[in-house]
C-alpha positions, 0 to 999 in steps of 0.5 A: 927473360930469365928472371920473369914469367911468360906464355910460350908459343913456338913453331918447329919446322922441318923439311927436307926428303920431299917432306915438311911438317910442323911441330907445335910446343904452347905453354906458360913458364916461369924461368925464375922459378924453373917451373911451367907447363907445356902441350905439344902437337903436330897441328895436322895431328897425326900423333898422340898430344904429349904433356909436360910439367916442369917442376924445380929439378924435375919434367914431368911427360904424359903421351911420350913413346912407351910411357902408355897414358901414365906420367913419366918423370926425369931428372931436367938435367938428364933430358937430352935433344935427339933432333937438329936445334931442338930443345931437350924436352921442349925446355923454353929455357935452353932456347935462351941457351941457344940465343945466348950463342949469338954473334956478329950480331946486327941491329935490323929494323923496327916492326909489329910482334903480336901488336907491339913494337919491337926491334929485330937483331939478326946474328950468327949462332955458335958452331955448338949450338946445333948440338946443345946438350945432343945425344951421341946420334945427333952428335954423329948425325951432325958430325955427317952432316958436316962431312956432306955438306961442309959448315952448317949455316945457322941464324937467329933473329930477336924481336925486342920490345921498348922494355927490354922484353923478348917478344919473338926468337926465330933460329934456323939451320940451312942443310943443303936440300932442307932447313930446321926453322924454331920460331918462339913468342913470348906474351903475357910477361910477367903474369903468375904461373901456376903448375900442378905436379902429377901425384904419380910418376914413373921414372925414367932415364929418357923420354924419346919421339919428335915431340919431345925433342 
């Protein structure tokens, strides 16, 4: 996967405090060439659509909190992950990162991912990647959490195809009264993307709100 192009669709859930919702992040992105584009909504809506282009380096973000309608751009490496098990800025590369954390790892059976045949493992995520690449709150925030509730279960599954392809990657973490749940497809492997760098952009040093993790 992190030599080859695909289109990306992921589904973040969350619940807890009486509440559940749904955080929608679709795209195409090309890992070898660190480059790709994503939209992210709440499917319900209620929220102002966010754009991001990733460019080499660079993330490009139109509709986050304070940028008013104009693009922002920060540096990929600065981006940080402001809520449990997401991704700094939806980067479809930091869930490799989080599946590559997996352990005692089990190989499950074999079924139907969007049509093709694949085979699921299940396995265990490293104590760390609750907190991959956190800012200081959620490093706290985890670190309470810990505290009330003691260690914080954390699974993954891999849906793998008769090529070697990753095809689906659910992650979840179980905190007592609510759970985070990330579930990612992968299809069009291999297919070309292409991605159109915005002409103006304002710096940034972060880019905050749920949809932009």
């Amino acid at each position: 996967m992190g030599k080859s192009t695909a289109a990306f669709d992921e589904k973040v859930e969350i619940a807890g405090d009486g509440q559940n919702f749904a955080i929608g992040v679709k795209g195409r992105f090309d890992f070898a060439g660190d480059k790709g584009t994503l939209a992210v909504d709440f499917p319900e809506g209620g929220i102002s659509h966010v754009d991001e282009v990733f460019a080499g380096s660079k993330v490009y973000v139109r509709g986050a909190a304070g940028l008013d309608g104009e693009w922002g751009v920060i540096g990929r490496d600065k981006a940080e992950a402001h809520y449990l098990l997401r991704a700094p800025l939806n980067d479809p590369e930091h869930v490799l990162r989080q599946l590559g954390t997996m352990h005692k790892i089990s190989k499950e059976e074999t079924g139907q991912v969007n049509g093709t045949a694949a085979v699921r493992y299940h396995g265990l995520l490293g104590a760390d990647t609750l907190t991959l690449r956190g800012s200081a709150k959620l490093r706290e925030q985890a670190g309470q959490l810990r505290d009330a509730i003691g260690e914080i279960p954390m699974y993954a599954d891999t849906w793998v195809d008769g090529r070697g392809r990753l095809v689906r990657a659910r992650l979840r973490c179980d905190l007592g009264q609510g759970h985070v749940a990330v579930t990612v497809d992968f299809t069009d492997h291999g297919k070309a993307v292409k991605v159109s760098v915005p002409e103006e952009a304002i710096p940034v040093n972060s880019a905050s709100g749920v949809l932009t993790g």
